[in-house]
C-alpha positions in Angstrom: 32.2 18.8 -16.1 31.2 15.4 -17.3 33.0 13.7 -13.9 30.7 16.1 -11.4 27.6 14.9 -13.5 28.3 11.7 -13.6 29.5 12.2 -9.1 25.6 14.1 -9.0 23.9 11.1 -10.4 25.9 8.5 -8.5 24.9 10.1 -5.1 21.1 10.5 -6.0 21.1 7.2 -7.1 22.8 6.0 -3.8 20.5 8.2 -1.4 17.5 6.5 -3.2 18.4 3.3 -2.3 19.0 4.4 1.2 15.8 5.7 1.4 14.5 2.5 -0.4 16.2 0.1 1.9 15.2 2.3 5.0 11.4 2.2 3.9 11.8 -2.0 3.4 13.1 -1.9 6.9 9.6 -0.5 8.4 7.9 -2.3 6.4 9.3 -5.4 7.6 8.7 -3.7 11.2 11.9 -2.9 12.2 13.0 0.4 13.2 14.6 2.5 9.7 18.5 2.5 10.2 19.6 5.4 8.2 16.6 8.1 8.8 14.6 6.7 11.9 12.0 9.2 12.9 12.9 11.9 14.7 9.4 12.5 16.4 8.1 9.1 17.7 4.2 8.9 17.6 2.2 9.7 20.5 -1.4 9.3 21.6 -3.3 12.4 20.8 -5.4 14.2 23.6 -8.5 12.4 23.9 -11.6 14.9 21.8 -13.4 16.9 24.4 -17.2 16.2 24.7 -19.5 18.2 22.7 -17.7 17.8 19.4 -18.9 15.8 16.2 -17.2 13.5 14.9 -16.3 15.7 11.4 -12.5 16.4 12.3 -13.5 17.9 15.2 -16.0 20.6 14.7 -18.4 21.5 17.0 -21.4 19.7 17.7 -23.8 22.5 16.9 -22.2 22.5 13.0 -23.5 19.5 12.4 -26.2 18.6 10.7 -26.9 15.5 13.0 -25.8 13.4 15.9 -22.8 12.4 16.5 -21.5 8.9 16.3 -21.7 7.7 19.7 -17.9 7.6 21.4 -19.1 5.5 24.6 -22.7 4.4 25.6 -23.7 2.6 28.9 -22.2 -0.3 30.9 -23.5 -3.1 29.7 -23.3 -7.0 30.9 -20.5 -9.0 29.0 -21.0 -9.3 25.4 -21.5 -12.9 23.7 -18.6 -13.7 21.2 -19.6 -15.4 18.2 -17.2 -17.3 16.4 -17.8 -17.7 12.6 -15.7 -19.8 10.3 -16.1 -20.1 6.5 -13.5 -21.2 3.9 -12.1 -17.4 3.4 -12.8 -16.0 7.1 -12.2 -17.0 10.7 -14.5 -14.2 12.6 -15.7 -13.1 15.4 -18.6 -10.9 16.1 -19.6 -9.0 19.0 -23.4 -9.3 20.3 -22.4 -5.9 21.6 -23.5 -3.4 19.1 -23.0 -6.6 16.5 -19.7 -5.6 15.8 -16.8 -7.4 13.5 -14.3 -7.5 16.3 -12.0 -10.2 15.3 -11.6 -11.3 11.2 -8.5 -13.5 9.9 -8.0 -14.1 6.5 -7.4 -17.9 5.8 -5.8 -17.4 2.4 -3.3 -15.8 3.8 0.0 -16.4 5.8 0.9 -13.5 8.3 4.6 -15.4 8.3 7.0 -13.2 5.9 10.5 -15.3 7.1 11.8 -17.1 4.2 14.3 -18.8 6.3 17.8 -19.7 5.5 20.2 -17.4 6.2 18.1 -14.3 6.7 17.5 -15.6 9.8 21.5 -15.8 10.7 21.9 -12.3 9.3 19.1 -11.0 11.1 20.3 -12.1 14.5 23.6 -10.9 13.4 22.3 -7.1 13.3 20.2 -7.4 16.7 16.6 -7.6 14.1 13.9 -9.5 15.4 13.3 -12.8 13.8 10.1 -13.6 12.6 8.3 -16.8 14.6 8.5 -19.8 11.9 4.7 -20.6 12.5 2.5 -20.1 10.1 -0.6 -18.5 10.8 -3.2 -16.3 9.4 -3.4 -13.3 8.8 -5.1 -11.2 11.6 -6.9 -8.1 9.7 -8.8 -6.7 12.3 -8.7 -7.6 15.9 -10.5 -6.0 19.3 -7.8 -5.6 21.5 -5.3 -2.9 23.0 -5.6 0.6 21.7 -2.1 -0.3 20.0 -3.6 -3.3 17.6 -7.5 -2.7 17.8 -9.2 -2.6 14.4 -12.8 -3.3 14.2 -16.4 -2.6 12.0 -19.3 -0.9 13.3 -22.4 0.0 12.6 -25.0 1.9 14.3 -28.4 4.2 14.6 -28.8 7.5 14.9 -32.2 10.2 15.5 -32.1 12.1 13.2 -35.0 14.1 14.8 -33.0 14.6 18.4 -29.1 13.6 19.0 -29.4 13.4 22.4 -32.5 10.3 22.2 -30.4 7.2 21.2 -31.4 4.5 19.3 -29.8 0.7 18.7 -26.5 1.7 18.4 -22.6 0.3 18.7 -23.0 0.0 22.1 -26.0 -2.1 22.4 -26.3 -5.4 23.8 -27.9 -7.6 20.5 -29.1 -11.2 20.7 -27.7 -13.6 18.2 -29.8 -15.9 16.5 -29.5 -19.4 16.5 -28.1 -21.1 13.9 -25.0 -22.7 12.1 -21.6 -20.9 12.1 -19.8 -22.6 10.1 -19.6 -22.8 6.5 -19.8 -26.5 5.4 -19.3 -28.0 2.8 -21.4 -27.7 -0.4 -23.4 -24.6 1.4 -22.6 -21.5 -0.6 -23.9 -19.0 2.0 -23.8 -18.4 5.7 -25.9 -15.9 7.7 -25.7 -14.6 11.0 -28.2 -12.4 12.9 -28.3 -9.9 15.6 -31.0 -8.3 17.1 -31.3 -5.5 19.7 -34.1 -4.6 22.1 -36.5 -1.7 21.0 -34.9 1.7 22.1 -37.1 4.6 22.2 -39.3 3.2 20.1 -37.2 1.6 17.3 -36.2 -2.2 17.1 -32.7 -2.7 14.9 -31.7 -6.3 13.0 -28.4 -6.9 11.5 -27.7 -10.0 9.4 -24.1 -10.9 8.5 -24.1 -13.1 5.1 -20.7 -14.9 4.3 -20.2 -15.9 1.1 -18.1 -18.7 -0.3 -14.6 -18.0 -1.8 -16.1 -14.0 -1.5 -14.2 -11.5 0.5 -17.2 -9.1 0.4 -19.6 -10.1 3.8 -23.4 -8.7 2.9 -24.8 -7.0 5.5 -28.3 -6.2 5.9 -29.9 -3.5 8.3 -33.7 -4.2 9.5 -34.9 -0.9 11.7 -38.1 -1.5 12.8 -40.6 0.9 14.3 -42.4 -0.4 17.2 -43.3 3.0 18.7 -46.6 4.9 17.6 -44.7 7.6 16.5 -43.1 8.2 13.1 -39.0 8.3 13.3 -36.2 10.2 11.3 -33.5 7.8 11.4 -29.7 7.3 10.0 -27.2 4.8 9.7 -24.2 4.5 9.9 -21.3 2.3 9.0 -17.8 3.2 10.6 -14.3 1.7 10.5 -11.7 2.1 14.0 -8.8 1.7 13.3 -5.3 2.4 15.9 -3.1 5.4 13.8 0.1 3.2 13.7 1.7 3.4 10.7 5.1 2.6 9.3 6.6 6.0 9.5 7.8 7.5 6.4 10.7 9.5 4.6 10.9 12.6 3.0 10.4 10.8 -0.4 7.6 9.2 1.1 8.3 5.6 -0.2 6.2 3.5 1.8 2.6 2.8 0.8 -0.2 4.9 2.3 -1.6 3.4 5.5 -5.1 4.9 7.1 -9.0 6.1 6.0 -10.0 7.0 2.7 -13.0 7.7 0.9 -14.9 8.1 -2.8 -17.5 10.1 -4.2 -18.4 10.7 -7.9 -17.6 14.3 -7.4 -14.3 14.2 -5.0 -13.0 11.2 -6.5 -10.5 8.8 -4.3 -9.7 10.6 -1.6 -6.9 9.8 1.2 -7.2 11.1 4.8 -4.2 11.4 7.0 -4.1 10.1 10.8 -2.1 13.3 11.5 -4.4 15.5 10.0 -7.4 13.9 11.7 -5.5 15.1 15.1 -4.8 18.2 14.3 -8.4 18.5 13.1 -7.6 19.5 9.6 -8.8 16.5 7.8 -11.2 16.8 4.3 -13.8 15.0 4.3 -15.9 14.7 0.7 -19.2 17.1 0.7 -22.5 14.8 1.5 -23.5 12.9 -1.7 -25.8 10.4 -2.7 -22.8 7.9 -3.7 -19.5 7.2 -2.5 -18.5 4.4 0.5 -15.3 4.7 2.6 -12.1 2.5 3.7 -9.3 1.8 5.6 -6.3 0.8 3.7 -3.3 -0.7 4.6 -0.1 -2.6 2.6 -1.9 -5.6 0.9 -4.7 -5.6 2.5 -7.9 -2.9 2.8 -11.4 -3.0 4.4 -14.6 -0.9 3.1 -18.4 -0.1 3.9 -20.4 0.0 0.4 -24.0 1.5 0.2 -25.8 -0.6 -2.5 -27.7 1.4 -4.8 -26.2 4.6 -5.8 -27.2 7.3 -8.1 -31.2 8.6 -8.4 -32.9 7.6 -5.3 -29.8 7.0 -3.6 -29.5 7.4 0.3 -27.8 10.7 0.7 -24.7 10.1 3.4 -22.3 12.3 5.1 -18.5 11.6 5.4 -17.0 12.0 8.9 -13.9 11.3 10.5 -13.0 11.4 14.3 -9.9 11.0 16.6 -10.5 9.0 19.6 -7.4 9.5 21.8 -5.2 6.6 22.3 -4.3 6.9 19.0 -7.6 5.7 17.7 -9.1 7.1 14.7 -12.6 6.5 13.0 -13.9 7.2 9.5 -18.1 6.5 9.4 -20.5 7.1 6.2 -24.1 8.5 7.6 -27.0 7.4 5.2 -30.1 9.4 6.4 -33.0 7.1 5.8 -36.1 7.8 4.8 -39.3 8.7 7.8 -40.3 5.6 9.3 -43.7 5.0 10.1 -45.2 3.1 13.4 -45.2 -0.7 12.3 -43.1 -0.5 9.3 -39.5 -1.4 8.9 -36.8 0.4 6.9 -34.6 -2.4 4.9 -30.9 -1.4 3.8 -28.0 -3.4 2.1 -24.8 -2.7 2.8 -21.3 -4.4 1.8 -18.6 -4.9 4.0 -15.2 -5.6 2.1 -12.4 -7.0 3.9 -9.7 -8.8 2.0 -6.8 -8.7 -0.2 -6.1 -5.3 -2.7 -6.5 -7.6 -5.8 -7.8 -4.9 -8.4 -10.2 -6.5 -11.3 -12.4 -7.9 -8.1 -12.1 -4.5 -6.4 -13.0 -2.8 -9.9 -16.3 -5.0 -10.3 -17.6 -4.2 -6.0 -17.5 0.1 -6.4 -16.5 2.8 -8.8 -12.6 3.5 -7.7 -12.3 0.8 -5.2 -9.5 0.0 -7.0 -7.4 2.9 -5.8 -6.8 2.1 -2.1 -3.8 -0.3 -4.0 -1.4 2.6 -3.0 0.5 3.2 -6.5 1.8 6.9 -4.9 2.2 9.2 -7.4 2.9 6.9 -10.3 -0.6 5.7 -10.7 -1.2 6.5 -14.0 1.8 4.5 -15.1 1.7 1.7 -12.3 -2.2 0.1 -13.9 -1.2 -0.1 -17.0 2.2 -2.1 -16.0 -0.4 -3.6 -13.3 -2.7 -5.3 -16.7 0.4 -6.3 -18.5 1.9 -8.1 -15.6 -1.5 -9.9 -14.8 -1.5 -10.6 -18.9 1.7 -12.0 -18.6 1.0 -14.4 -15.4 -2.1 -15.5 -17.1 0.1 -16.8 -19.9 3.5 -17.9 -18.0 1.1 -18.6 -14.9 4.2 -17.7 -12.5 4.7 -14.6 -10.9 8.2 -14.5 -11.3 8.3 -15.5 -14.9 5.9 -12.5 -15.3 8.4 -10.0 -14.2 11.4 -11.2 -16.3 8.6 -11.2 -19.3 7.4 -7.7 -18.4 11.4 -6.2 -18.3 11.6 -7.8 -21.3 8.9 -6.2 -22.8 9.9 -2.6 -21.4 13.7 -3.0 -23.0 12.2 -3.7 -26.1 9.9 -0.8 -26.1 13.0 1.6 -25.2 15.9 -0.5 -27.2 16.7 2.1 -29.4 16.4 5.0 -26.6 18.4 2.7 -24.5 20.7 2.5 -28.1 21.7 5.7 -28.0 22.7 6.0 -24.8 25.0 3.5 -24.9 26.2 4.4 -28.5 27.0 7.9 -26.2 28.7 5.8 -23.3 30.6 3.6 -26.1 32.2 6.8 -27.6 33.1 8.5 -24.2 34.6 5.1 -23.4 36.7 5.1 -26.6 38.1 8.5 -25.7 38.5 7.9 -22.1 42.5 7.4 -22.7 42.6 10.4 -24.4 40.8 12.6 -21.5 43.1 11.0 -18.8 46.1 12.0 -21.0 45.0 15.7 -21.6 44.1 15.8 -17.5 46.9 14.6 -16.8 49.0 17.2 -18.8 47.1 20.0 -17.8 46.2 19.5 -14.4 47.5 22.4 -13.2 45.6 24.9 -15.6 42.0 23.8 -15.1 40.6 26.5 -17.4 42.9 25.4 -20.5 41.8 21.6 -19.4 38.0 22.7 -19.9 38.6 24.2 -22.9 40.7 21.5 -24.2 38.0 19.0 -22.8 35.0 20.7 -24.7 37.1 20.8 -28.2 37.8 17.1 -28.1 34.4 16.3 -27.6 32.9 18.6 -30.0 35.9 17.1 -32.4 34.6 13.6 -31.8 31.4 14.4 -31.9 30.3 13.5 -28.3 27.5 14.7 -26.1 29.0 14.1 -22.3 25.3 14.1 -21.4 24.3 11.7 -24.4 24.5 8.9 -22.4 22.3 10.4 -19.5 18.8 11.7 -21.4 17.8 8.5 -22.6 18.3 7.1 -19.0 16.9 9.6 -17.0 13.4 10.0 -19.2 13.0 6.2 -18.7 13.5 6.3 -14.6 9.2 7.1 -13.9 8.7 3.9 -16.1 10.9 1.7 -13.5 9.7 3.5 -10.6 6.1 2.7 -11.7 6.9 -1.1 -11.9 8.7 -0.4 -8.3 5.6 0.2 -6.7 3.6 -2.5 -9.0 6.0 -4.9 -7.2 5.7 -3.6 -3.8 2.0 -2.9 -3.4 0.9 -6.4 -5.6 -0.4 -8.4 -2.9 -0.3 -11.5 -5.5 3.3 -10.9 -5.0 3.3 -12.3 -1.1 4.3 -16.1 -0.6 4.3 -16.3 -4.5 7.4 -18.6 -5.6 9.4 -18.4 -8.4 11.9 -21.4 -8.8 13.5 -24.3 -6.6 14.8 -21.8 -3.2 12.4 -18.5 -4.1 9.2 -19.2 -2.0 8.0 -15.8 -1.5 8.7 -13.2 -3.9 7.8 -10.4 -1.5 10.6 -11.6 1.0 14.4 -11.8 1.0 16.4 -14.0 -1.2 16.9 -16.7 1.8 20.4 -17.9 0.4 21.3 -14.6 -0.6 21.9 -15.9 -4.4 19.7 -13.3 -6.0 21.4 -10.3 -4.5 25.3 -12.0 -5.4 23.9 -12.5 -8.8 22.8 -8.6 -8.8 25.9 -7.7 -7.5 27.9 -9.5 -10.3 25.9 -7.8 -13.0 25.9 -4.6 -11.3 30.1 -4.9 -11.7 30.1 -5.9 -15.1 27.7 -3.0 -16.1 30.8 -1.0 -14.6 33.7 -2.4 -16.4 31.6 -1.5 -19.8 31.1 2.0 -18.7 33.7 4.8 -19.4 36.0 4.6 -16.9 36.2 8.3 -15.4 39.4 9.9 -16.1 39.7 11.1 -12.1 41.4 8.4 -9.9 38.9 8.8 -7.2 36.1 8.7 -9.1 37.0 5.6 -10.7 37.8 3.7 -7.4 34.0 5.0 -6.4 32.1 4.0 -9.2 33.6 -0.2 -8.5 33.1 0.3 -4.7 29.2 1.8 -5.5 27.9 -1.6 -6.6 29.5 -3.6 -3.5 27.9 -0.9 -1.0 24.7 -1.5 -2.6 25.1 -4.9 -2.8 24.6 -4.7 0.9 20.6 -3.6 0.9 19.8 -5.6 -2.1 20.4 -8.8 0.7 17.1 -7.8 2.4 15.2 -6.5 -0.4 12.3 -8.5 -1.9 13.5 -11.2 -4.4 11.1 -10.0 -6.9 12.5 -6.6 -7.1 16.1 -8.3 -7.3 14.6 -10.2 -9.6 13.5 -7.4 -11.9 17.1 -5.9 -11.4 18.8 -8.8 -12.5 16.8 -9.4 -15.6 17.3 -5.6 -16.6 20.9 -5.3 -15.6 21.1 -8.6 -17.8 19.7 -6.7 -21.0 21.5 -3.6 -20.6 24.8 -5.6 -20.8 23.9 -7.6 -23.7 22.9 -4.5 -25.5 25.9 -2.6 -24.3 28.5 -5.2 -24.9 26.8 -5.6 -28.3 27.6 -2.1 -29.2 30.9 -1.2 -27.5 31.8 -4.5 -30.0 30.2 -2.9 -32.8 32.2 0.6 -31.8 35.7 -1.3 -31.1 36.0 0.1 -27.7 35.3 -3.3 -25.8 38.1 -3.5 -23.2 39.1 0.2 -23.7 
């Protein structure tokens, strides 16, 4: 009984590091090697005209326009490069639009070098380019990369009159575009030409070492008529995501959005196409996002609460695999002559969560925890306590496993007290198997006595374990969605702790321990069994060469702990060497 428990856990602990190992593989953009996807993407149909862009319903549901889709040809747009000491844009005199942003804190290169690169080749991978470069977050190009922020107007009174929107030609104003030095600010303006009466004015303000860009939204009235206007702020984005397992391992990749009421809410590319997406109920609070590993981009309304602009939450496939999410503020009646002032916040940088805490109410939550969240923050705060002491990232995760074997060492003691005693009667099993192998009901019976005669609990060793397993999965995903884990180093060859060991010495280390941790386990009494549980740790051995060094890292520094504690009390027990 005891060997096909301890067979059942072996093989789900195996399959999860496949699945792990296969999700690290997309991540790194390569195609999985154990459960590739059987159903590669493709483009969905493009929407058919006369549809809103709220998942698809019908245009005469809705309560407005629709976010215009196309408008008319226009004469080439001006590009406007913009540089500052966190961005290197470009916007669009077309509509005003963020076409291009790079962030300059960060390195898009992953390759650690070494021998990964050797390895890589080896098994026909692709092989990142060794120039460093930055980070390209959104960028106007094919349908296949194209990721870009818009904003817009919309009549409120009649859908089919247009006003200034994405699709209108705009006039940058003149002025610097670079951030220079001592000069905390930078703004950029954009204005259009009146359209049925109403005149629209975007300014762009960069701030220094501040990933949120102010954006503020002048609509004039130059008609003699009072207008009903809206606004609208909207995120494209191309549905290419890493594609996912059953267990669903890989971070969450597309639009989401928050309200008071709904709370963080995640919207699925696939459910956009088949029209079945949720969007939250119109509110006067709430902003939307599109979220990504590491990295995330939102539109914030300023002032929420009484008095707030009430919006509308609306999501839209394009075709060619290109999805929007847009919030619609309906602003108040404008009257001839008067202008309509609005602040918005566009947020586009790194998922570091005290700044996203302090922009919105549960910004925070595009850092894609999964379903561990509630465990994951708290882990989060004591890591970032710890680096704020040891001021090294990987310092902080051999702390942190430190601190989490302390808080289960005597959990973790019994366990091992369990495993200690099995261990000490492991001769006697393989004897009594040995004897009766050929009356397997007599063998159970005789099995059962001996432990209830030496007071063992074949599942002692397996409780303690298993009701400690969300704890480490939590601090999985606080490694793997950290973005201050990218290109941080640890010591002397460990340069990133997000990448692969690049002389493999973390993972032979790993490997070592993992062996060790066998030889103090109860060797099972089947012949088979025993040959599997020392060949286990080699096969493994074989992903931990590409997984992140942090994570091998954390490995390590646990394995390291459960030996010393084990070996302490198979000493204490007198079975050492049994």
């Amino acid at each position: 009984m005891l060997d096909i428990r301890r067979t059942v856990l072996w093989v789900i602990f195996g399959f999860s590091l496949v699945l792990l190992w296969d999700q690290w593989q997309v991540f790194n953009g390569n195609k999985a090697t154990f459960l590739p996807s059987a159903h590669p993407p493709v483009a969905a149909p493009a929407p058919q005209a006369g549809t809103s862009p709220v998942s698809g319903a019908p245009a005469a549901n809705a309560a407005s326009g629709a976010v215009p889709t196309q408008g008319a040809p226009v004469a080439a747009s001006e590009k406007i490069a913009v540089t500052t000491d966190l961005f290197k844009a470009t916007l669009d005199s077309q509509g005003g639009t963020v076409s291009q942003l790079q962030l300059r804190k960060f390195d898009d290169q992953t390759n650690n070098g070494g021998l990964v690169e050797t390895v890589r080749k080896m098994f026909g991978y692709p092989v990142p380019p060794n120039e460093v470069k930055d980070v390209t977050l959104m960028e106007d190009g094919s349908p296949a990369t194209r990721y870009v922020a818009q904003t817009g107007l919309l009549n409120a009174a009649n859908p089919n009159e247009r006003f200034p929107d994405q699709f209108s030609q705009m006039t940058a104003k003149s002025g610097p575009r670079e951030l220079a030095d001592g000069q905390n600010t930078l703004d950029v303006a954009f204005e259009s030409q009146p359209v049925n009466g109403i005149k629209y004015i975007k300014t762009y303000t960069f701030t220094r070492n501040d990933y949120s860009i102010r954006v503020k939204h002048d609509v004039v009235n130059v008609g003699d008529q009072p207008r009903d206007t809206q606004l609208y702020l909207q995120l494209l984005r191309h549905g290419t995501v890493a594609a996912g397992t059953m267990f669903g391992t890989n971070t969450f990749a597309g639009p989401a959005a928050y309200t008071n009421e709904k709370k963080f809410h995640k919207i699925d590319f696939k459910d956009i196409a088949k029209g079945k997406a949720e969007v939250p109920p119109p509110a006067d609070n709430g902003w939307i996002a599109m979220v990504q590993h590491y990295f995330a981009t939102a539109w914030l309304l300023q002032g929420e609460g009484n008095g707030a602009l009430k919006r509308e939450f609306r999501v839209r496939d394009l075709g060619d695999n290109l999805f929007t999410i847009a919030m619609v503020a309906n602003l108040p009646k404008i009257a001839p002559g008067a202008t309509e002032t609005v602040n918005t916040t566009l947020f586009a940088g790194p998922e570091e969560e005290k700044k996203l805490e302090a922009l919105a109410p549960g910004l925070d939550l595009v850092k894609d925890y999964g379903i561990f969240a509630i465990i994951s923050k708290p882990l989060y705060w004591l890591l970032n306590q710890l680096h704020n002491i040891l001021g090294n990232w990987g310092w902080s995760i051999v702390a942190l496993v430190v601190l989490l074997k302390a808080a289960f060492y005597w959990l973790n003691a019994k366990a091992y007290a369990s495993m200690a005693k099995m261990k000490g009667i492991s001769p006697r099993i393989t004897e009594m198997r040995e004897r009766l192998k050929d009356k397997p009901q007599e063998m159970q019976q005789e099995m059962m006595r001996i432990y209830k005669e030496e007071k063992v609990n074949p599942m002692g060793g397996c409780f303690p374990i298993v009701i400690q397993i969300p704890v480490f999965i939590a601090l999985y995903w606080v490694l793997l969605s950290s973005v201050e884990m990218r290109h941080a180093p640890w010591i002397g060859w460990i340069h990133d702790l997000s990448a692969p060991d690049p002389w493999f010495i973390l993972p032979v280390v790993m490997t070592a321990t993992s062996l060790f941790q066998t030889w103090l386990n109860p060797t099972p009494p089947d012949p088979m069994q025993a040959k599997l549980m020392w060949i286990m740790p080699l096969a493994f051995s074989v992903m931990f060469l590409f997984f992140p060094a942090g994570l091998v890292l954390y490995w390590i520094t646990n394995n390291t702990l459960s030996i010393a504690q084990q070996w302490f009390i198979n000493k204490r027990l007198g079975v050492l060497g049994k």
